[in-house]
Structure formats: structure tokens, C-alpha cells
C-alpha positions in Angstrom: 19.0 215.4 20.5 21.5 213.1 19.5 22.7 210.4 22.4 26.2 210.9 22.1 26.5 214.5 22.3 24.0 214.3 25.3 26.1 211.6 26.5 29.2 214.6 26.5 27.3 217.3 28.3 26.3 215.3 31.1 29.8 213.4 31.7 28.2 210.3 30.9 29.1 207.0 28.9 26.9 205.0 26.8 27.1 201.0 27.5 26.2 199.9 24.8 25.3 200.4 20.6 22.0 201.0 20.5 20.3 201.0 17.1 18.6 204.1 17.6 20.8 207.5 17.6 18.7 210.5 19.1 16.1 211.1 21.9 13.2 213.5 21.7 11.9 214.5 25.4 13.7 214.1 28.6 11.1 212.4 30.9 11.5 212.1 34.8 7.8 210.5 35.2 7.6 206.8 33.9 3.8 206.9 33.5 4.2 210.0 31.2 6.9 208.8 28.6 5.9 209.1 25.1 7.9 207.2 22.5 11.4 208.5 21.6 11.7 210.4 25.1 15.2 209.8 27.3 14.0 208.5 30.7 15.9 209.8 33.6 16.4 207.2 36.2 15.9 208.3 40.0 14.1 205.4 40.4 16.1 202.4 39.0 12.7 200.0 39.9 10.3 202.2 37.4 13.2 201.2 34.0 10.9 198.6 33.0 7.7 200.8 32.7 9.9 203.3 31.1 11.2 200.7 28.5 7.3 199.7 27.9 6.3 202.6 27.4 8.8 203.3 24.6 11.9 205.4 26.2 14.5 205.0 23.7 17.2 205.8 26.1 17.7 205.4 30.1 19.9 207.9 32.5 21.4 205.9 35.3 23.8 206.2 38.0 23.9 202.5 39.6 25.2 198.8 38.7 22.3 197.9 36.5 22.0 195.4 33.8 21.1 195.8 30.1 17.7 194.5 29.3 17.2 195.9 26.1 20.3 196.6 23.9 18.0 198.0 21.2 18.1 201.1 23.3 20.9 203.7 24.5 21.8 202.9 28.3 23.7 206.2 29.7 25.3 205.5 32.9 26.9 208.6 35.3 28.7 208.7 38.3 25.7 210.6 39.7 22.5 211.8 38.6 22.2 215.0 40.2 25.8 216.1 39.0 24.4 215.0 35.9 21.2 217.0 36.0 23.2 220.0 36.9 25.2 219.9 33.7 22.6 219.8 31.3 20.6 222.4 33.3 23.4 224.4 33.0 23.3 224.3 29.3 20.0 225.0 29.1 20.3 227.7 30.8 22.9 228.9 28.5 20.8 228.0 24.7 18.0 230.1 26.3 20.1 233.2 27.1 17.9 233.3 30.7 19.2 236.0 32.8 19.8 234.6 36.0 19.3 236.7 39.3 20.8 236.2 42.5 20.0 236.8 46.0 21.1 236.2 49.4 18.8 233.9 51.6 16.4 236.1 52.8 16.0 238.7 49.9 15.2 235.2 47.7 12.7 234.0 50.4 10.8 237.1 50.3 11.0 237.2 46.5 9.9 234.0 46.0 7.1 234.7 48.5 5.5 238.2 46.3 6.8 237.8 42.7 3.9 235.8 41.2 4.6 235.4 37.6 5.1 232.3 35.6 7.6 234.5 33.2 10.4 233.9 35.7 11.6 230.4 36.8 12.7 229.9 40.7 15.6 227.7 41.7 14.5 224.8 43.7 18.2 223.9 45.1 18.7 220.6 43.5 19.2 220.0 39.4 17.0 217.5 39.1 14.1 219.6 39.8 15.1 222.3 38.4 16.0 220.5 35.0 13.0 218.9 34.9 11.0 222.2 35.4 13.3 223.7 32.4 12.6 220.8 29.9 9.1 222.0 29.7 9.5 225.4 28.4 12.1 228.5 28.1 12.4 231.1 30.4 13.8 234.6 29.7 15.0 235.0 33.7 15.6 233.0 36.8 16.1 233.4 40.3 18.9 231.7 42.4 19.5 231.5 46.3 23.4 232.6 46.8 24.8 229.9 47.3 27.3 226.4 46.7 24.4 225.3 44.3 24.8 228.3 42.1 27.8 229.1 42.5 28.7 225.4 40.8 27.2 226.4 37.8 29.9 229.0 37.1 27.5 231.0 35.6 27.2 234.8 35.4 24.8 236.9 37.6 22.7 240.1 36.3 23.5 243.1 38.7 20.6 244.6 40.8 21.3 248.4 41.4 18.5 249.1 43.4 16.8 252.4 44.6 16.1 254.0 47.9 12.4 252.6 49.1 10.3 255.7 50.8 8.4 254.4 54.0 4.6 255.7 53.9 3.4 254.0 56.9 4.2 251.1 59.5 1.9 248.9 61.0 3.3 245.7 62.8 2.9 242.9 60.2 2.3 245.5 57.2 4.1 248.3 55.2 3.0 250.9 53.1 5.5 252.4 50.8 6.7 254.0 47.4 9.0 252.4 45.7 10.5 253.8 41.6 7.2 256.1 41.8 4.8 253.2 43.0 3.0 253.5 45.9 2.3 249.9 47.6 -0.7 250.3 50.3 0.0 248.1 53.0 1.9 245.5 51.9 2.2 242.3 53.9 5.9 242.6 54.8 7.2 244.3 58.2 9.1 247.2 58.3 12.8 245.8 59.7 11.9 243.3 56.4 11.7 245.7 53.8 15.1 246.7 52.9 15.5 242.8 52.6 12.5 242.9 49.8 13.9 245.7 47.6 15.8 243.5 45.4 12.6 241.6 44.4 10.9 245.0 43.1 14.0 246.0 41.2 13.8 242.9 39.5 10.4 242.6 39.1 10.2 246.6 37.3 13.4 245.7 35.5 11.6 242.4 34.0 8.1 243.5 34.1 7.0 240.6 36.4 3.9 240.6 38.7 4.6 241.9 41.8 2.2 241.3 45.4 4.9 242.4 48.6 4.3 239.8 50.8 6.1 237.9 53.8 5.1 234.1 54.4 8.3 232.7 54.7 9.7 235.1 57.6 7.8 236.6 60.8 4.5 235.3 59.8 1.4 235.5 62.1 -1.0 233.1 63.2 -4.5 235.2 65.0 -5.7 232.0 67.6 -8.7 232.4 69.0 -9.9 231.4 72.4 -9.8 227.6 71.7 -6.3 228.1 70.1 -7.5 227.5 66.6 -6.0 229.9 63.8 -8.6 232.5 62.4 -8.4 235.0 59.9 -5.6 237.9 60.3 -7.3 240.8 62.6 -9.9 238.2 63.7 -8.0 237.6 67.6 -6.0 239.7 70.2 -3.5 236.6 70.2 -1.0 236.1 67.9 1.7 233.4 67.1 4.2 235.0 64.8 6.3 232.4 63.5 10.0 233.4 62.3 12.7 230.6 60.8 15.7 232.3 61.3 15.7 236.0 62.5 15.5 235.4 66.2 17.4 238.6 67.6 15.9 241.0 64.6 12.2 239.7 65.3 12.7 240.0 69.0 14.2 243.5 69.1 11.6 244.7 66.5 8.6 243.0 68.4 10.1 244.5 71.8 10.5 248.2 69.8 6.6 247.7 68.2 5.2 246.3 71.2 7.0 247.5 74.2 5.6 247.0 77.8 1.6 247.1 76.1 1.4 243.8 76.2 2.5 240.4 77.6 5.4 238.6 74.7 6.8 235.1 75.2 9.6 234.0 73.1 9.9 230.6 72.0 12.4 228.7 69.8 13.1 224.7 68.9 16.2 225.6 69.3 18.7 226.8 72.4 18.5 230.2 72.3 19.1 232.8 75.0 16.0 234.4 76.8 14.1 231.9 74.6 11.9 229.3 76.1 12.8 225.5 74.7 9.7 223.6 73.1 11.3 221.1 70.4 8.0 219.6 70.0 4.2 221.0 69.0 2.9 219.5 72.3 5.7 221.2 74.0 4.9 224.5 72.2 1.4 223.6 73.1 2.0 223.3 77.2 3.6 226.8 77.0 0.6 228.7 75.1 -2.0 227.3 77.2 -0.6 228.0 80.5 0.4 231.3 79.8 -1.5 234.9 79.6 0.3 236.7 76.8 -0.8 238.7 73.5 2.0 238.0 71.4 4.6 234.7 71.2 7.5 234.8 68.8 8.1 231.1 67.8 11.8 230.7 66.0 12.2 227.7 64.4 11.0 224.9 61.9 7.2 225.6 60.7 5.2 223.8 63.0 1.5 222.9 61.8 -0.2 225.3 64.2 -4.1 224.1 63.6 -2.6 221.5 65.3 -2.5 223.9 68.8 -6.6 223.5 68.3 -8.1 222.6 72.1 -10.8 221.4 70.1 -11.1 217.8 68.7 -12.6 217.4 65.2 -16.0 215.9 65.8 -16.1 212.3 63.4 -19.1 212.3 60.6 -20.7 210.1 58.5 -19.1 211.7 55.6 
């Protein structure tokens, strides 16, 4: 690509008059330029490697000085703004139909559509553009959201269809969906209206498709010494929810009911909620309490950490 009209799409200026006039790659890694590649900067400390290894251009958003005028220096008032713009046009020479959904409907997609076919917005431009500089994608899908929303781009519409339940288990849903019947799908019930975009987009693009739920009311079967074992394996179950705290607890309460013993827990202030800000905290709680079930809302703790058991040392 040539520099200058690079230099245009990203708002940039060029310092200097280089003797070369065009780039080949766009490279974020500085131990994987080739010759002829444009290095983008994050890292103003790496430039050096990047010049040795034969960049033929720099992207930079800092005070820096010159070292090799034989080269194009771009600076920008900021790298990620920068990013953003070029993403954008990416986006646009490919034709990629972009998809958005609201916060929980992308979780959950993101979570069961597993198919390399459709590229998934990080949140930030400089990831994304460096995912996009490696090949095209024909669709993408975009958390609502400031981010997206700055790229003044348009949105495909998802009409979607009425979902049939089939069966309801507590952590697992069987149901037909456009004539397919999914058997117990890893997503619960008060989830799945939340999960229908991601089959309409999935049948609409002809993308793999698993229903599942890791990122929202996910449980963790502890054993006896508190260690995590595999789903069905225990009687006791952490179920750990980000967001969701009055839909998980009224759905939990309406599942459950009076059968069993439920403690709710949450890093945060929350009514009826116990407060454990910390995993040792969290830990207190668990092991001086009798209960089947405890809803944890919050940030993801690493629960194999809630092990009584200390890892024995080896000589390996």
C-alpha cells in the first residue's frame, strides 16, 4: 500500500521523505517483520528491532526521534484511534457483514458459535486490526456499544424466530429451534431467549453452532475437599454469574426452591447477598457453611483455588 494514502486513512502525518513509497504487511510483532512490512508501534522500545529487521515504515503516536530517514516515520495523535480507522476500512474493501448484539446475547454467542468463518470483536482496534490484517472475513460480530458505534458503520438486521422449549433441566436446555432440535444444550432456560440471536445468525451464515453458556451462570461441581470435578460428579455446586444477580437468584430460588440449602454471594454490595471481595473470603464462607448450591456474582474467581488440599511438591 502506498504510505501516503495510508498516511490519509489513519489521520496521520509522515515526518519525513523517505526513499521508499509503499509498505507490504502491517506487522504488530517486531520478532515477525519481514522486509517491506509497516511496523505498528505500541511499544516505542521494540523500533529498533523493527528497523533491523527491515520495516520500511513505523506507526507512532509519541515524541520520538528519526533514526533512519531512509524509512517512512508516520506519527498519530493516537494509535488506537488510528487502528480504528483503518479497521474500519477494512471492514469496508471486504464487504464483511457485521452483526450486532447487546451484551449478553454477544457473550453467549461468542461462547457457542465455533467457526473461524466469522470474526469476533475484541473491543479495542488494535486487536481487532491486527486479527483482520491476516485474512478476510465475510461476517463479524460486535458488542453494542461506544466501540461500534464509532465506526459508523451499518448493522445487518436479525429477525429472529420463536425458539420451542423441549425440556428444562437446571444448567441445560433442550429445544427446537428453525426445525432443529438441540438435545440438551448447555445454556439455562431464563438464558435462552438471550441465545436466539446467535442461531439466527449462525443458520443465516451457515456457521457452526454448539449452544453453550460459559460466560453467564456457569457451574463449578466441588467435591468434598472443595476441589472442582467434572459436571454431575458432586451434590455441591458453585454457579458463578457476572452480571445477572436478581435473574440468577429468582431462577435458582424458582428451580430449586426450599429442596435444598442456597447461599448467595457477590464481590460486590448487593442486597440479601453475602460480601466476599476476596477468594479467601469466598473461601471462609463455603467451608463453614452446609448448603447444595452458592450463587457467586461477580468477577471470575480462580475456583481450584477453593481446593482444602495442598499440591504435594515432586521431583518433577
Amino acid at each position: 500500500m502506498k504510505i501516503d494514502s495510508f498516511a490519509y486513512l489513519v489521520g496521520g502525518r509522515v515526518l519525513n521523505t523517505p526513499s521508499i513509497t509503499s509498505f507490504v504487511h502491517i506487522a504488530f510483532d517486531p520478532h515477525k517483520i519481514q522486509r517491506g512490512d509497516l511496523y505498528i508501534a505500541s511499544d516505542p522500545t521494540s523500533i529498533q528491532d523493527a528497523i533491523a529487521k527491515g520495516a520500511y515504515a513505523i506507526l507512532f503516536d509519541e515524541d520520538l526521534a528519526i533514526v533512519d530517514p531512509e524509512i517512512a516515520w508516520i506519527k498519530v495523535e493516537d494509535l488506537e484511534d488510528a487502528a480504528k480507522r483503518f479497521f474500519r476500512y477494512l471492514l469496508i474493501q471486504y464487504g464483511t457483514k457485521l452483526y450486532v448484539l447487546e451484551e449478553i446475547a454477544f457473550d453467549l454467542a461468542n461462547d457457542s458459535i465455533n467457526d473461524d468463518r466469522l470474526f469476533v470483536s475484541s473491543g479495542s482496534a488494535l486487536e481487532d486490526l491486527k486479527k483482520l490484517v491476516e485474512k478476510s472475513y465475510e461476517c463479524a460480530l460486535f458488542k453494542e456499544g461506544k466501540y461500534f458505534s464509532s465506526l459508523a458503520l451499518d448493522r445487518q438486521k436479525i429477525e429472529t424466530a420463536h425458539c420451542q422449549m423441549v425440556t428444562e433441566y437446571l444448567f441445560e436446555t433442550s429445544f427446537i429451534y428453525m426445525d432443529r432440535y438441540f438435545e440438551r444444550a448447555q445454556v439455562p432456560s431464563f438464558l435462552l431467549q438471550k441465545l436466539v440471536p446467535s442461531l439466527q445468525i449462525a443458520l443465516l451464515e451457515q456457521l457452526k453452532i454448539h449452544p453453550m453458556s460459559q460466560s453467564h451462570f456457569r457451574p463449578y461441581f466441588l467435591n468434598e475437599y472443595f476441589e472442582v470435578v467434572e459436571f454431575g460428579k458432586s451434590d455441591r455446586v458453585l454457579i458463578w454469574e457476572p452480571k445477572l444477580a436478581s435473574k440468577s437468584r429468582s431462577y435458582l430460588q424458582t428451580k430449586v426452591g426450599n429442596a435444598a440449602k442456597i447461599l448467595y454471594l457477590s464481590d460486590k454490595k448487593i442486597d440479601g447477598f453475602h460480601h466476599c471481595s476476596t477468594i479467601e473470603e469466598l473461601k471462609e464462607i463455603l467451608y463453614n457453611e452446609n448448603f447444595q448450591f452458592a450463587l457467586f456474582v461477580g468477577k471470575e474467581f480462580d475456583f481450584a483455588l477453593l481446593s482444602k488440599r495442598k499440591k504435594q511438591r515432586t521431583l518433577f
